[in-house]
N, C-alpha and C positions, 0 to 999 in steps of 0.2 A: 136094231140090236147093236151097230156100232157104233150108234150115238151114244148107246148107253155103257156099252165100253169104255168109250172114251168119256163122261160124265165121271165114272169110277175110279177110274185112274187119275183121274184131276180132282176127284176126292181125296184117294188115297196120298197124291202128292201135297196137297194142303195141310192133311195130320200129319207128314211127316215133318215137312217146313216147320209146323207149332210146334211137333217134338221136340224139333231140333233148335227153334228160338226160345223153348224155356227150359231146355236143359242147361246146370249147369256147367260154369266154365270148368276145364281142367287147368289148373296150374303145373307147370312143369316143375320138374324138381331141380334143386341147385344141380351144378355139377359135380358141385364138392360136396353131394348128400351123404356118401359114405366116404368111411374112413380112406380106403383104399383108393379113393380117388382125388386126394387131397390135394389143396393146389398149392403151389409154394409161394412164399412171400419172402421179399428182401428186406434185410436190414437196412431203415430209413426209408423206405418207399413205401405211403402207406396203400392198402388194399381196400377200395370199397367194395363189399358185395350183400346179399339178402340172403336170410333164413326162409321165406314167402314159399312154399311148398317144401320145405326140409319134412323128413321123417325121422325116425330115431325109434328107440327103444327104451333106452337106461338114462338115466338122470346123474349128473355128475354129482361129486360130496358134497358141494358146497351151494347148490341149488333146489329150487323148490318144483318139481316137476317138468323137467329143461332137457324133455327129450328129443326136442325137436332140433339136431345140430345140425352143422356144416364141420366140415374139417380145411386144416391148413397143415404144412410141414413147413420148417424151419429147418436149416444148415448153419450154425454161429462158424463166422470166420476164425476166433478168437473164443480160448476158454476165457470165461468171466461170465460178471453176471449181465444178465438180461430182460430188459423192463418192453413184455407185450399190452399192450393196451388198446381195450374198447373204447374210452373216453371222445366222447361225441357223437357216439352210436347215437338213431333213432329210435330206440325199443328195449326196454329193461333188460341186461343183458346176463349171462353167465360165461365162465373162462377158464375153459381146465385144461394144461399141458401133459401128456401123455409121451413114454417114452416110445410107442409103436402104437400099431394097432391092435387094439386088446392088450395092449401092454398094462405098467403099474402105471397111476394118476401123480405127479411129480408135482403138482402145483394146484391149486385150485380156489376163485374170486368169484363172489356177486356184483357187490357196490361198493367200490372203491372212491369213484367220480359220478357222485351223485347215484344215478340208477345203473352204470356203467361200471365196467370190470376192468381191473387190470393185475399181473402178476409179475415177481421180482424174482427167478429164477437162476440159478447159476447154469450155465452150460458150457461142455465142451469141448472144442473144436473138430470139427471130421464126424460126430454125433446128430443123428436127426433126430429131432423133435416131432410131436402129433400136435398139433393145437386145435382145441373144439371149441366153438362158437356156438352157443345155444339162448335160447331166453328164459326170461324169469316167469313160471307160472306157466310156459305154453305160446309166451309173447313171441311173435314175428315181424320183420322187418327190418328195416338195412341198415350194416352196419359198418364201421371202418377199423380195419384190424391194422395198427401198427406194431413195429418190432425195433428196438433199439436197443445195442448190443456195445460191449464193452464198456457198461455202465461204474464209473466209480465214484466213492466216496464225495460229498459234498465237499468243496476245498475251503467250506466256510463251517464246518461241522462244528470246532472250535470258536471261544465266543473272542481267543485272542488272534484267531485269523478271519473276522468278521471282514466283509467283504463292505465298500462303503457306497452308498445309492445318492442320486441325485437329484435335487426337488424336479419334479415334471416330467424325470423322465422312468418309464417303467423298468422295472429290472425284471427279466421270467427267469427262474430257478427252479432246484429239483432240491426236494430233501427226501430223496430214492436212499439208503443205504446210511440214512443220518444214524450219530447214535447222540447219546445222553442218559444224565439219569437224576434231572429234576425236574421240575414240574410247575406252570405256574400257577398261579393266586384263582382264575378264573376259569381253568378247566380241570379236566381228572386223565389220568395215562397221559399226558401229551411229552414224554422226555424227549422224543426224535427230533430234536431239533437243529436246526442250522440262522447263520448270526451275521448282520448289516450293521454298518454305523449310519449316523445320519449326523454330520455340522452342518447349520445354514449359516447362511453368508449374512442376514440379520433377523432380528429377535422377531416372535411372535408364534403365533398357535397352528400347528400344521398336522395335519389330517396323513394319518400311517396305514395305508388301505391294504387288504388280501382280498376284496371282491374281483370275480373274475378268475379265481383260482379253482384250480380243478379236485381239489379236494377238502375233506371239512377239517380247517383250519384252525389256529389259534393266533393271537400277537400279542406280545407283548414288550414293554421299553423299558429300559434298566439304565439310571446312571452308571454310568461303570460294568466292566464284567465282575461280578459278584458284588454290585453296588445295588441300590435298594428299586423296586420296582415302584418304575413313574407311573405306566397302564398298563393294563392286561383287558384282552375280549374275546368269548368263546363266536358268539354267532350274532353280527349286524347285518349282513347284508346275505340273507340265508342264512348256509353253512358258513362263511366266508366271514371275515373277523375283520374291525375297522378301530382305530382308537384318534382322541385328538390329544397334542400335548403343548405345551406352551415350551421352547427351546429358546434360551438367549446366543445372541450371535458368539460362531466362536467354539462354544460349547459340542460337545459330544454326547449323543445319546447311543445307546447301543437295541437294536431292536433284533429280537427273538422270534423267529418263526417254526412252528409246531402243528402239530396232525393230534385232532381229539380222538382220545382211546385209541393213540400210536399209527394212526392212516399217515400216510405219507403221498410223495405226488407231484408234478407239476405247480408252482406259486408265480403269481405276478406281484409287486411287490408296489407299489406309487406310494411319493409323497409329496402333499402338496399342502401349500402353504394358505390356512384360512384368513379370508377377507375381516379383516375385524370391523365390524359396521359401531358407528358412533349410535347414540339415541338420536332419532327423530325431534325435531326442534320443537317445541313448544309452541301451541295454536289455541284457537277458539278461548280467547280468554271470558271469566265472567268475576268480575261485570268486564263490559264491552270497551274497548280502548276507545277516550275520552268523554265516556259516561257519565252523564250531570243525574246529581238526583240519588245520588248512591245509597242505601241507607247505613246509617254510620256500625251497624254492627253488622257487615257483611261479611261473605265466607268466601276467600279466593278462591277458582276453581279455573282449570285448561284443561285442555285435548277434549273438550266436549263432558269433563265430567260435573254432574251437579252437586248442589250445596251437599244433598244427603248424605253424600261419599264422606265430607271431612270429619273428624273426630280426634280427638287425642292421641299423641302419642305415648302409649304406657297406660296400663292399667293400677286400680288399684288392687292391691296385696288381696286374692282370693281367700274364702274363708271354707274350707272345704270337710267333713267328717270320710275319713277316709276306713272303708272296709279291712278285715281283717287281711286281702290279699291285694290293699290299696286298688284298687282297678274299682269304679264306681260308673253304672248310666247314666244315659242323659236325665230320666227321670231324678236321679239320688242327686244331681246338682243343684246346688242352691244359687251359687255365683253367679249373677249378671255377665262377670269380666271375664269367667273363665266358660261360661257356654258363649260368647260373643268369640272367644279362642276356636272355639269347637267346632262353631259353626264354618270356619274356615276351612276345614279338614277336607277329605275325601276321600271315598275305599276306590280301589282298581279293582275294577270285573271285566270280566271276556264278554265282548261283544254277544258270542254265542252263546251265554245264559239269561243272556235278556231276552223276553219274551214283548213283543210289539203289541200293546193290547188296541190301536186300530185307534184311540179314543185321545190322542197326545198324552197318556202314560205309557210306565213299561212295567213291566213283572218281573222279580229280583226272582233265584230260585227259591224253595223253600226246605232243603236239606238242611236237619239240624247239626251243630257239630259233632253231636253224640254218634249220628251216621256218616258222619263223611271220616273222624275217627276211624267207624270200626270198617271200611271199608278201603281206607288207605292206609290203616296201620303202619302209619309212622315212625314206628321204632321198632319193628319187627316180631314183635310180639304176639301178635294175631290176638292180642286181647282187647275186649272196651275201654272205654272211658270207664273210670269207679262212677259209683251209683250219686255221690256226694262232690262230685266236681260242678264246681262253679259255671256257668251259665251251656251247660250243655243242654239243655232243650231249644237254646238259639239257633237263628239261622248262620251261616255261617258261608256267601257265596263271593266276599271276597279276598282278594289271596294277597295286596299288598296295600298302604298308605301312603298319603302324601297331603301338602296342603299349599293352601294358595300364597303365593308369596309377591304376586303385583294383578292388576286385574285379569289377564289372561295367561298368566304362569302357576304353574306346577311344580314343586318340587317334592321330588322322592327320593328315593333307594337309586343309584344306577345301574344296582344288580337286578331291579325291577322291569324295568324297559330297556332292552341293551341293543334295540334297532330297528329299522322301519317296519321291519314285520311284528313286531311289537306293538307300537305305535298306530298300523292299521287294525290293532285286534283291540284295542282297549277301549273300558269308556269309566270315567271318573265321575263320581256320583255325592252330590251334597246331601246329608240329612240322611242316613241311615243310619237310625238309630231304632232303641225300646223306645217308645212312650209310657209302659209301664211294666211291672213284671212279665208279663205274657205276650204284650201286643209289640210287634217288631214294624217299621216304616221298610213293607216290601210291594207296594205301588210308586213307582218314581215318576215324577212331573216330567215331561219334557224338557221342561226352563230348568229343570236339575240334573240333566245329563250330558257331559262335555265331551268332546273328543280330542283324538290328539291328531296337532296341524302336524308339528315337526318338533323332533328333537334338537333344541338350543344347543346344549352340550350336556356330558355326562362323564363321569370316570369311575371304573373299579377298577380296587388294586385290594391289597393287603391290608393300607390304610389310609384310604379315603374313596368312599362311597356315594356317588349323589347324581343324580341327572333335572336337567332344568328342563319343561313339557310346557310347549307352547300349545292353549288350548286352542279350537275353532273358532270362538268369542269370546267377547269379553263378559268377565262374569259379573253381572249389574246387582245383585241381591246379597251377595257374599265380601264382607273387606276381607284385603288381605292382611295377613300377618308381619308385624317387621321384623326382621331378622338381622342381629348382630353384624357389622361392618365390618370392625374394626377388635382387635384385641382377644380377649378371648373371658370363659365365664370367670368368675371367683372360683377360688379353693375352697371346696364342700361346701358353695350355692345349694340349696332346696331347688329340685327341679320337679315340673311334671310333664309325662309323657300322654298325649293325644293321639288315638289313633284304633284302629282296626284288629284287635290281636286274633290271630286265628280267621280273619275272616270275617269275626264277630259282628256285631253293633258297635255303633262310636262308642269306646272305653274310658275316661281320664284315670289316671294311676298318680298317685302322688305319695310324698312323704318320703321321696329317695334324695338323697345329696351326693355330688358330685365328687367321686370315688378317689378317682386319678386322673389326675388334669395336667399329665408331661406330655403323652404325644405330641408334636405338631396338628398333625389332622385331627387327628380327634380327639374326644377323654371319653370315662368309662364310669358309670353310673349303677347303683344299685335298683334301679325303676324296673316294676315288673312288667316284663316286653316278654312276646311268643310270637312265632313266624305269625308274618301276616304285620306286624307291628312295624318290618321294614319299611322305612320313609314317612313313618309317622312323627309330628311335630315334638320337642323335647324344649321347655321351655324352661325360662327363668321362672318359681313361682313367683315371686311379689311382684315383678313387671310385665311377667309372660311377654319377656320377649325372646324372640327365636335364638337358642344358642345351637341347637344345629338338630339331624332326623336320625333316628337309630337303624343302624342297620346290619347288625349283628352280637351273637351274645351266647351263653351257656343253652348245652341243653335243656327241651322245652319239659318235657316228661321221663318219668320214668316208672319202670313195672314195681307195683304193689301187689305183689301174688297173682291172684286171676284176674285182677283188671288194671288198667293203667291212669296215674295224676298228675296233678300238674310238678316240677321238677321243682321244691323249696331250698333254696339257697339262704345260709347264713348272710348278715349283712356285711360279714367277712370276705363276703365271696365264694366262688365254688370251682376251682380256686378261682377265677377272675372277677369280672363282670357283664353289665351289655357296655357295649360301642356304641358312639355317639358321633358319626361326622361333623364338626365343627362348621355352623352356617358360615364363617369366614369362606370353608373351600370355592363356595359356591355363591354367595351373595355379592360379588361384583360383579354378576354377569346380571344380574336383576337390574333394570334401572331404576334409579331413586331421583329425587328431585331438592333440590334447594331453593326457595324463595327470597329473595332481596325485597325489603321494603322501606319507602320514608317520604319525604315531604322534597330531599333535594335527589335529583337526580341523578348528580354528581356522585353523592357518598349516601348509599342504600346501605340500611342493614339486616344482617341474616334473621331473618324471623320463623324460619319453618326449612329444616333441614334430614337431609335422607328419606325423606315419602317418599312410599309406593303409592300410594294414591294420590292422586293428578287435586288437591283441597291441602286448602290451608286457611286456618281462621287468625288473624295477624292482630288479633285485640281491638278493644275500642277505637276507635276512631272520632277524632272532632269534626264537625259540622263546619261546612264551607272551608274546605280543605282543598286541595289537591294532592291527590297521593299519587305513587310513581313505583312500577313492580315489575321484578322479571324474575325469569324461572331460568335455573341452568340444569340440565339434564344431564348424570350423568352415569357410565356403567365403565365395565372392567378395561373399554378403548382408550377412551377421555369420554369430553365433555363437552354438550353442546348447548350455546350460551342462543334466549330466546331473547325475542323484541322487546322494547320497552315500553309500556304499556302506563297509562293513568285513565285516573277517574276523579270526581267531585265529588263530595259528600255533601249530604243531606239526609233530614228526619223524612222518616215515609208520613208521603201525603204534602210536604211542601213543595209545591207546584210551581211557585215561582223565584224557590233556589235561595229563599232568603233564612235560613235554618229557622223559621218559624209558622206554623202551622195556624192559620189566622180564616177569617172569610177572604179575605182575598184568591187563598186557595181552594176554598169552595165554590167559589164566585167562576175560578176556570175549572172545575169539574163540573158545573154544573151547563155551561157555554158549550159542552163536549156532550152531555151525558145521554145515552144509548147511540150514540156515535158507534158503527160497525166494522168500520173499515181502519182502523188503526193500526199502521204499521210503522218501521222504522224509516220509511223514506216521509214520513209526515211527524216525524220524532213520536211515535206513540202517541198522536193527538196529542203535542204540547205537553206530554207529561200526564194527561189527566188519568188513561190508560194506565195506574199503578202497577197493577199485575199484566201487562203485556199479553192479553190474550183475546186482542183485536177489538173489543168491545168495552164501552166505558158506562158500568153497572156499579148495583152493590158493593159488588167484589173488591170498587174498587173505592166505592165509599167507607168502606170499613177501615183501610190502615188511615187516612185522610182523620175518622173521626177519633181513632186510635190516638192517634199523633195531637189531635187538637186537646182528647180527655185528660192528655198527660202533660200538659203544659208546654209543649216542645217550640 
C-alpha cells in the first residue's frame, strides 16, 4: 500500500511538471503600463524601453488600434516648442501628448520617420506633460523615446541665409519649424523648406544626396535664389531624394531641402563629386590586326561586334498613310525605315505583371484599356471610355517608353525611373505590338526581356526630362537608334512619335511639326502623345533621326456626358502643346564612335563618325592594299583614342595574295581540303579555310569558285 502511495504521487508530480512546462509564459508588464505610473524622461537623454506586455484600453486619434501603451511624463525647462520622437524605434509606432491623465490629447503622430512617430509641440515651462507610446495595429516591441526641447526656427529657412555644405563632408539638419510657400517641379505640398549653397573648388558632375535622412524628402537645385531649377527628386533612394548636376568651378548653386506633403524632420545632406569614367578603348577588331586576304568589300567592326550590326546612317524619307488621329500599328506600317525605328523601342512593365510561364517566355497581363479606364478613372469622373474610342479593346500593361540608344542603353523619361527601387522593379520589353486588329504580342521570348543593371544618369526638373538605363546585356537582335549630338531640330521639321501611349501596343503618330523650338531643353510639338507615351522616341521624319523623347503635354481626356475620350486639341494648341526633351540633354553621355581610315598611317581620314554601333563599312577598297584604322571613342568626359590596326586586301578565294583568283588557288585549297584542325596558329590552313570554321569544305569552295566565275 505504500508503494503505491508513493507510485501516485510520483505520478501526480510528473503531470504537474508537464503542466507546468507547457504552460504558457507570463510576460510582465511595463512599469510605465498605466498612466499613473509614468516614468519621466530628459531633455536630450534618450529613453530605451518596450511596449512587450503593455495593456490599454483606448486608441489614440491618430492611430489604428494602438491600445496597447506605455506612458512617459515630461517637465520643459523652457517655454518653446518641443520635438519628442520615436524615430528608430523597432515596431510600427504611435505618439500622443496628453496634458494629464485622462486629460485633453495635445499632439498626436503615426509615421513621421518611416513607420515611426514623432511630434512638434509647444510647451510651457513648470507644466508637465503625458506622453503615450503605443503601436500601430496592436504591434509590440522596443522603442527609444527622445525629447528635445527649445527647438527653433531653422537659421537657414531663407534661401538668402542658405547655409553652405561641403563636398565629402555630411551636414545633419532639422527643417523642424521650416516655413515657405512654394513648391517644387517634382513633388506636391513640399513648401517647408530650408536652403544650402554648394561652390566646388573644380568643374564636374556631383551627386546631392538626402539618403539616410529620417524623413520623406524632397531636393532640389536652383541657380540663384529665385533663379531657374537645375534638379529636382521626390524618391531615389526610398523615401529619400538624390539628384546629380554638372557645377563649373567657382559657381554657385543653391539647393533646397523639403518634406513630401509638408513632413518635416531630421536631414543628412552629402555631396560628392561623380567620377567621370572616360569610354572603354576600343578592342577585338575585325578583320584581325595585320590580316592578309581581306575581302575588298569588307565591314569594319570592334568590341566583339559583327558585320550584321553595320548599316547606315540615316534612313530614307518614310512613306506613311496616317489615321484620322495619326497614331497607326505595327500591322498599318508599310515602311521598311520606319518599322526598323520601331523595332528599337521598348514599353516599361513591373516585374510583378509578368507571369514566368516555366518554358523561356513570359505572360504580359491581359487587361484591356477599356478596363483599366474604368477602374482607375483618371480624370475623376467614375465614367468609361466612349463606345468609339480608338484601340480600347487593347491590352494595355505598360505604363512608360523608351528606346535603345547604344547596344545596352535606354533611354527614357527621368520621371519614369527616379531610382534604385525603380530600376529593381522594371523590365523593358522589345516587340509589343498588334500583329493585326485583334491579335496583341502578349507571350514575350526571354531573348526579349531586359533588365536594369544601373542607372547612368537622369534629371527632372521643369525643363528637362531623361534618364540614361544601363540594361543587364547587350541587346544583339535590336540596332540602336542615333540621336542628335549637336545643334538642335529645324523650325517646323515633320516629326514622328514612337512609342507606347496609354500602355498600348507599339503606336507610330505622325504628321505633327515642330510647334516651338525656343526653349533650350526642349521644344514642343503637335504629335499625338497620352500618358504612357513618356520616354518614347520623337523623330526627325525624313531621317528619323532622334531629336529627343516626349515627356509631357496637355491633358489626355476629357468627360463627353456619360462617358469619357480622347482630349482633341486644335493644331493651334490647347493652349500649349506636348514637350519634347532635346536628345542634346542627354546624348553625350551615350558613347559614340569615330573611325579613321586610309592607306597612310600618318594622315587617316574620317570615314564613319558618331556610331553607336561598334560597324562601319568604309567603301570599296582595292585589292593588294594595305589599309590602316582606328576608332576613337568618345562620350560627355573625352575621349578615348584606340590602337592602330591594319589589314591587306584581297578577292575571296585568292589564296596566294595575288588579287587573282587562278588554279593556283585551287591548287592550295585543294592541298588542304577536309583538313579539320584549322586554326589561327597554323594561319587558317594557309588561307584555304575561307570561312574560318576549322574545316576546309564546300563552304569554302564556294567564295574560291565565286571569285574565279567573276573574273577577279
Amino acid at each position: 500500500m505504500k508503494k503505491l502511495v508513493q507510485n501516485r504521487a510520483l505520478l501526480v508530480a510528473a503531470i504537474l511538471l508537464m503542466v507546468i512546462s507547457y504552460a504558457p509564459a507570463v510576460t510582465a508588464q511595463p512599469q510605465n503600463d498605466e498612466c499613473s505610473n509614468a516614468i519621466a524622461v530628459a531633455a536630450g537623454v534618450p529613453y530605451s524601453g518596450s511596449t512587450v506586455g503593455a495593456t490599454g484600453a483606448y486608441s489614440s486619434s491618430c492611430g489604428y488600434d494602438d491600445t496597447l501603451d506605455v506612458w512617459h511624463i515630461f517637465t520643459p525647462a523652457v517655454t518653446g516648442y518641443v520635438l519628442i520622437s520615436l524615430c528608430g524605434s523597432q515596431l510600427d509606432t504611435t505618439l500622443a501628448v496628453f496634458d494629464g491623465c485622462g486629460g485633453a490629447e495635445l499632439a498626436c503622430d503615426d509615421d513621421s520617420c518611416d513607420l515611426q512617430s514623432q511630434v512638434l509641440i509647444n510647451m510651457t515651462t513648470g507644466n508637465t506633460y503625458l506622453i503615450r507610446v503605443a503601436g500601430y495595429a496592436g504591434e509590440t516591441g522596443n522603442y527609444t523615446l527622445t525629447v528635445t526641447e527649445d527647438i527653433q526656427p531653422p537659421s537657414n529657412d531663407e534661401c538668402v541665409n542658405a547655409i553652405e555644405v561641403v563636398e565629402g563632408l555630411p551636414y545633419n539638419g532639422l527643417t523642424t519649424l521650416a516655413g515657405g510657400d512654394s513648391e517644387s517641379s517634382c513633388s506636391s505640398n513640399d513648401t517647408l523648406d530650408v536652403w544650402h549653397t554648394f561652390a566646388p573648388d573644380s568643374s564636374g558632375d556631383f551627386s546631392i544626396s538626402l539618403c539616410g535622412s529620417v524623413f520623406d524628402t524632397t531636393l532640389a537645385v536652383f541657380d540663384g535664389c529665385g533663379g531657374p531649377e537645375l534638379a529636382c527628386n521626390d524618391d531615389y533612394c526610398d523615401y529619400q531624394s538624390e539628384v546629380t548636376v554638372s557645377v563649373t568651378e567657382g559657381h554657385t548653386c543653391f539647393i533646397r531641402v523639403a518634406g513630401y506633403e509638408g513632413e518635416t524632420g531630421n536631414y543628412t545632406l552629402t555631396v560628392a563629386k561623380q567620377v567621370c569614367e572616360l569610354p572603354k578603348e576600343p578592342n577585338y577588331p575585325n578583320p584581325l590586326a595585320r590580316a592578309v586576304g581581306v575581302p575588298t568589300d569588307t565591314t569594319l567592326s570592334w568590341n566583339g561586334t559583327g558585320e550584321a550590326a553595320a548599316r547606315s546612317e540615316g534612313y530614307v524619307t518614310p512613306t506613311v498613310i496616317y489615321g484620322p488621329d495619326d497614331r497607326l500599328d505595327e500591322y498599318q506600317v508599310s515602311s521598311p525605315a520606319l518599322l526598323a525605328a520601331g523595332d528599337a523601342t521598348v514599353a516599361l512593365v513591373w516585374l510583378s505583371d509578368l507571369t514566368d510561364n516555366g518554358d523561356g517566355t513570359y505572360s504580359l497581363p491581359t487587361e484591356t484599356f477599356a478596363q483599366w479606364y474604368e477602374k482607375a478613372d483618371p480624370i475623376g469622373t467614375g465614367n468609361p471610355l466612349c463606345p468609339d474610342e480608338p484601340f480600347r479593346n487593347q491590352p494595355n500593361p505598360a505604363w512608360c517608353s523608351g528606346l535603345l540608344v547604344a547596344p545596352d542603353i535606354i533611354a527614357t523619361a527621368g520621371h519614369c525611373i527616379t531610382g534604385p527601387g525603380d530600376c529593381a522593379d522594371v523590365a523593358f520589353i522589345f516587340g509589343f505590338v498588334m500583329l493585326d486588329p485583334t491579335t496583341a504580342v502578349l507571350t514575350i521570348d526571354a531573348s526579349e526581356l531586359y533588365f536594369c543593371s544601373e542607372i547612368i544618369s537622369r534629371q527632372h526638373t521643369d525643363t528637362t526630362d531623361w534618364g540614361l538605363i544601363r540594361l543587364d546585356r547587350e541587346v544583339t537582335d535590336h540596332l540602336p537608334l542615333s540621336a542628335r549630338k549637336t545643334g538642335k531640330v529645324q523650325d517646323g521639321s515633320e516629326v514622328t512619335l514612337i512609342g507606347h501611349p496609354e500602355g498600348l501596343p507599339r503606336k507610330y503618330a505622325g504628321g505633327a511639326t515642330v510647334r516651338d523650338n525656343t526653349p533650350d531643353a526642349y521644344f514642343q510639338t503637335n504629335v499625338d502623345a497620352y500618358g504612357g507615351n513618356s520616354g518614347s522616341a520623337v523623330l526627325d521624319a525624313n531621317t528619323l533621326l532622334v531629336e529627343g523623347i516626349l515627356v509631357r503635354g496637355n491633358e489626355d481626356f476629357v468627360r463627353d456626358g456619360f462617358c469619357d475620350r480622347s482630349n482633341v486639341c486644335p493644331d493651334t494648341g490647347c493652349p500649349l502643346w506636348e514637350d519634347v526633351t532635346r536628345a542634346t540633354e542627354f546624348s553625350g553621355f551615350v558613347p559614340s564612335f569615330d573611325v579613321y581610315f586610309g592607306t597612310d598611317p600618318n594622315h587617316l581620314n574620317i570615314v564613319c563618325s558618331d556610331l553607336v554601333v561598334a560597324a562601319c563599312d568604309p567603301g570599296p577598297l582595292e585589292c593588294g592594299t594595305i589599309y590602316y584604322w582606328r576608332v576613337i571613342a568618345g562620350n560627355h568626359c573625352g575621349q578615348t583614342e584606340g590602337p592602330l590596326w591594319w589589314f591587306t586586301t584581297a578577292p575571296a578565294g585568292d589564296l596566294d595574295h595575288d588579287c587573282d583568283v587562278d588554279l593556283t588557288d585551287f591548287a592550295a585549297l585543294a592541298a588542304h581540303w577536309l583538313t579539320d584542325n584549322c586554326d589561327i596558329g597554323n594561319s587558317w590552313c594557309s588561307g584555304a579555310d575561307v570561312t574560318s570554321d576549322k574545316v576546309v569544305d564546300f563552304d569554302d569552295l564556294q567564295p574560291l569558285a565565286a571569285g574565279w566565275l567573276a573574273g577577279k
